[in-house]
N, C-alpha and C positions, 0 to 999 in steps of 0.2 A: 331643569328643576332647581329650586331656590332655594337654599337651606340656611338656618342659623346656625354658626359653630360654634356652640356654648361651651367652654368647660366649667371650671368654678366660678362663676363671671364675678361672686364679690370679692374673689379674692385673686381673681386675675393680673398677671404684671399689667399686661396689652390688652388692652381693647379697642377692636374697631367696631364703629357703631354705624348701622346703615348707610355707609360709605360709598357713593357714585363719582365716579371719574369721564366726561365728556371728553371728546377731541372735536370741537365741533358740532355736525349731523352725529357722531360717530361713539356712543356710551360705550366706554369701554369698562369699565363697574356698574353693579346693577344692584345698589343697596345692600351691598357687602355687611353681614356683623358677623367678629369672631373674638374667639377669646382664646390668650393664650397664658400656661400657666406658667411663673417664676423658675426659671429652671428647666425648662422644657427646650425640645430641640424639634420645632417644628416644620413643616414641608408644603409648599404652593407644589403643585405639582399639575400640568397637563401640556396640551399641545401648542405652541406658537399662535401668540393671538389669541391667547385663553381669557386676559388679565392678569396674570401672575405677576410678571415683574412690575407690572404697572403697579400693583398693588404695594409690594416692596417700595416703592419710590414714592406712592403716598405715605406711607409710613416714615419713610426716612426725609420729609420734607423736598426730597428735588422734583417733584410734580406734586402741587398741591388736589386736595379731592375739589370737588365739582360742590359736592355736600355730605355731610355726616360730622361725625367727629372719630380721633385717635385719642386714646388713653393710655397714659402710659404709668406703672404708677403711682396712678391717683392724681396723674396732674393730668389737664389737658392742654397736649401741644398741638393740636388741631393746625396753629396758627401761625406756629413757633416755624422759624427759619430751623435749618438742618445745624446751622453750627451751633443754635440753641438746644438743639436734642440729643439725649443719651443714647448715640449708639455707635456704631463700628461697624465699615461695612467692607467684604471683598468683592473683586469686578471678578468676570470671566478673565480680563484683558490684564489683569493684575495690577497695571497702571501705579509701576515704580515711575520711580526717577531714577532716567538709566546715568546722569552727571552726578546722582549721589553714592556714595557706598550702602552698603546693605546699613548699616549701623544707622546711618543717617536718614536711612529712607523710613529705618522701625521707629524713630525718636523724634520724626518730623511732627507726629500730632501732641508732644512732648512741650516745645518751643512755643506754646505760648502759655504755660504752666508755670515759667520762670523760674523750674526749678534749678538747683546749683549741678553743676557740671556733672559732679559726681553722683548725685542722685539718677540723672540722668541716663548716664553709661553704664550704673547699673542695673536700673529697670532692662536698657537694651539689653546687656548680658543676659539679664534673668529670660526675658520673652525667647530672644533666639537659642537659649539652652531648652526652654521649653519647645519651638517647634524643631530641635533637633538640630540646630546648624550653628552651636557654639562659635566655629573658630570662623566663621564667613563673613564678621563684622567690617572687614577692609576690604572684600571684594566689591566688585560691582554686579548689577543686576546680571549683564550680557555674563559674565562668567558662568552662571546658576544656570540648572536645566531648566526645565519648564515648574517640575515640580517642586523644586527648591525656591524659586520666583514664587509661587504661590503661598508657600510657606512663609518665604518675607512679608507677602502683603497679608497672609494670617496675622503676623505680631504684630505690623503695624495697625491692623485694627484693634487689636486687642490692650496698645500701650496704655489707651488712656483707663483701662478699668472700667469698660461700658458697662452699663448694665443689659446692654440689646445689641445681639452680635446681627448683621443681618450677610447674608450670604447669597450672592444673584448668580448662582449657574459656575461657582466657582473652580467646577473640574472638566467642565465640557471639553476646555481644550490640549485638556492632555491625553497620551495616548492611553489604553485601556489599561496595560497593567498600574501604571502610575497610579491610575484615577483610582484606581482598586484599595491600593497599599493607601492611598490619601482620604480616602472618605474614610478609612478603618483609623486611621490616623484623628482625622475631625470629629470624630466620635468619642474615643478617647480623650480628648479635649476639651472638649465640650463637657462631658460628664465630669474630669478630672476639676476644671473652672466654676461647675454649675452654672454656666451664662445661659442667658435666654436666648434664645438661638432659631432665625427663622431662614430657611434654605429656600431656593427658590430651584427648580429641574425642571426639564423634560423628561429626565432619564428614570424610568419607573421600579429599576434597579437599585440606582441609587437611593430612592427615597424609599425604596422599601427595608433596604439596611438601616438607615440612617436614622428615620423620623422616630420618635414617641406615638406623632400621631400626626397624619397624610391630611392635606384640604386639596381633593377634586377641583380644577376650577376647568370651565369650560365655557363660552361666552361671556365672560364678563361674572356667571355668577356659580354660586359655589353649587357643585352636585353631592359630594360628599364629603364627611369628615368621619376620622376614626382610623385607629391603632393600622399599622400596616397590614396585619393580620385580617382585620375586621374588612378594610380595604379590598383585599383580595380575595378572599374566603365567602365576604357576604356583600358583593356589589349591589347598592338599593340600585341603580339605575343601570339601563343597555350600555350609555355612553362608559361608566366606569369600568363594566362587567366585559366591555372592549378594548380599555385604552389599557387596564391593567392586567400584565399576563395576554396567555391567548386562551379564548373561546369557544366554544363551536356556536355557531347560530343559524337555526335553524326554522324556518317561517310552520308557524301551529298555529291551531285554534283552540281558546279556553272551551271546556267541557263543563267543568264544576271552578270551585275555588281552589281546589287540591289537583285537577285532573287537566291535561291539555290531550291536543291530537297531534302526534306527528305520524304523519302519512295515514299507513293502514291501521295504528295503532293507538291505542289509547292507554297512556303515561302519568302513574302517581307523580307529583312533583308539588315543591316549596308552594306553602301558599300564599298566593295572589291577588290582587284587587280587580280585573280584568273581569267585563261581564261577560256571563256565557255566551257562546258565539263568537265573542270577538277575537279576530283574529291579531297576532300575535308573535311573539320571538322566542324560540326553546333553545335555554342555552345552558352547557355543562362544558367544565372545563375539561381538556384529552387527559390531564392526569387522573381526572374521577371517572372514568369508564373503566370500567372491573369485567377482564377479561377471565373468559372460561373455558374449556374444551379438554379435548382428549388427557395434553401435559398439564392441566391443571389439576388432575389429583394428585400429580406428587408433593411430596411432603413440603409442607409451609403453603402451599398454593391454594388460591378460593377453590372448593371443589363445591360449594355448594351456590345457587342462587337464592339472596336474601330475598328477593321481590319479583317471585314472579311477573308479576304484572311491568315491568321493566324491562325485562329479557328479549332480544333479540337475536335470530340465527343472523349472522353478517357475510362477508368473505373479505377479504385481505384483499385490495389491489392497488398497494404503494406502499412501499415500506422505505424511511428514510432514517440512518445512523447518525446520529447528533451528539455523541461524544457518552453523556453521562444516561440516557434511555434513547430510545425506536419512539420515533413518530411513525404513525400508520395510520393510515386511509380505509378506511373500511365502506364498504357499499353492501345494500342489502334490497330486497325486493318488498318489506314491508318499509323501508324510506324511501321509495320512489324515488329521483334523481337524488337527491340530496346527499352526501358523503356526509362522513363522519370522523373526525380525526380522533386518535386517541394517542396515549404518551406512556407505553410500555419500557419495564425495567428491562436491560439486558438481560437480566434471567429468567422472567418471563417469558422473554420472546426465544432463548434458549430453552429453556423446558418446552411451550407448548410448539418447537420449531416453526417459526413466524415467517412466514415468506411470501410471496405474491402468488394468490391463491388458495390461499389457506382458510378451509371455513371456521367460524369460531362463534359461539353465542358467548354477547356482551352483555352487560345489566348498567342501567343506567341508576345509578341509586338518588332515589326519591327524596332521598335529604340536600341532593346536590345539585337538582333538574331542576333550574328556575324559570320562570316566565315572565317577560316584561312585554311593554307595546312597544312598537316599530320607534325606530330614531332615526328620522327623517337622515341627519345629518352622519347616517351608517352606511354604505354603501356596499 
């Protein structure tokens, strides 16, 4: 699916405008336009081979497009070499200079500003106070962990007062707590700076912290855009409604515009563009199945079913502890083969004692059961 990613486009910093990028036989862009606003901390986000970074690097001049234009603005650099463009960028690879010291590595894009000595060393002061590592100005790279390396090649994007920070997969390689404390860090930063800030991930975590506002990309062209929130909560497409979070999916056929069939049953659900008959994808996330039974009228617990027409007897046959809820398996005789995961609270599955074999009527709530068509590329 192809979509524009408008925000205020007349008063947008960035704009890309139906942007294609060729390798070759090989379109890796597919009439790309988006817009992003002054101040914003935006997210490419999908799987390897999506277009993401590619994208990135047509924006930041080291792979030119095929065809479109970049606005940056209000100029266009469409054309412009990268050393002509406003912006500042981090690798995964951090890609210091391990012969220079930290000072020197944050001060390098400094040197040809020809500013005096002392203006110089103090900018470096000021940046490395800001990404936290004041007194590291004499070390060298190899001294610094992984996450302090990153941190230096934070400032040294940052020295020259870009107006467009861009960020290519900048915590991949560190280990996960780092990554954690660092992206909560980049964020802080980013808002404390106001820069325009475009991130580039695979990791759906990360960019759900992170973003203002998520761009889907998948083949070459954009599936979705919108707030993380919107991202996750209201996937227009299967591709999105898969790659973010997990899902249940399960093959139906549309009844009405409101109505699908899974198995024996017939299912209120979000409405859809799908003509009757056609057959189909029902998908609801494990945290929105709202379990019921016996321990569910104790107090604070659903004791009642909002939607009938949603409600199914199930039984319990896998139950799996994951730290903060119970993923659970449920099977049932009105879903014919099909299982059904769902993602209960530890006190849930305490109250209604959840165990393998446990009957339970579930409700699938009809604000949360969507329908899309098959994605080829879903397996």
């Amino acid at each position: 699916m192809e979509a524009s990613a408008q925000s205020s486009t007349d008063t947008a910093f960035l704009r890309v405008v139906d942007l294609s990028k060729s390798f070759g036989d090989f379109l890796a862009l597919k009439n790309i336009s988006l817009s992003v606003d002054e101040g914003e901390l935006i997210c490419f986000l999908g799987p390897s081979g999506c277009g993401k970074t590619t994208l990135l690097r047509a924006i930041a001049g080291l792979d030119f497009q095929s065809s479109g234009r970049i606005i940056q603005a209000g100029e266009d650099i469409s054309a412009l070499a990268p050393t002509e463009r406003d912006f500042g960028i981090v690798f995964q690879s951090y890609a210091l200079f391990p012969n220079m010291t930290v000072a020197k590595n944050v001060g390098y894009g400094l040197n040809s500003r020809k500013l005096a000595r002392s203006a110089t060393n103090a900018r470096v002061a000021e940046l490395l106070e800001l990404v936290g590592l004041p007194d590291s100005g004499p070390k060298y790279p190899s001294a610094l962990s992984g996450g302090q390396q990153q941190r230096v090649a934070l400032a040294r994007a940052l020295a020259t007062s870009p107006g467009l920070l861009l960020l290519d997969e900048p915590l991949s390689a560190l280990d996960a707590k780092v990554r954690i404390r660092l992206r909560h860090e980049i964020k802080d930063l980013q808002r404390r700076l106001g820069i325009t800030t475009i991130l580039v991930t695979h990791d759906q975590e990360e960019a759900l912290a992170m973003a203002d506002r998520i761009v889907v990309m998948n083949h070459g062209v954009i599936e979705q855009v919108g707030s993380p929130t919107d991202i996750y909560r209201e996937p227009q497409t299967l591709f999105v409604a898969d790659f973010i979070g997990a899902m249940n999916q399960l093959p139906g056929k549309a009844l009405s515009a409101t109505s699908v069939q899974l198995g024996d049953m017939v299912l209120d659900c979000v409405a859809h563009n799908l003509a009757d008959g056609a057959d189909g994808i029902v998908s609801i996330r494990p945290e929105d199945v709202v379990p019921h039974g016996e321990g569910a009228r104790s107090p604070g617990a659903p004791d009642v079913v909002a939607n009938a027409n949603n409600a199914l007897d199930v039984t319990v046959s896998e139950v799996e502890f994951l730290g903060s809820y119970w993923r659970v398996v449920l099977t049932g005789e009105k879903l014919g083969d099909a299982e059904l995961i769902a993602d209960f609270s530890i006190n849930a599955v305490k109250r209604m004692s959840v165990v393998e074999g446990t009957p339970l009527t579930v409700e699938l709530p009809s604000d949360r059961l969507k329908f899309f068509p098959p994605n080829p590329d879903i397996g």
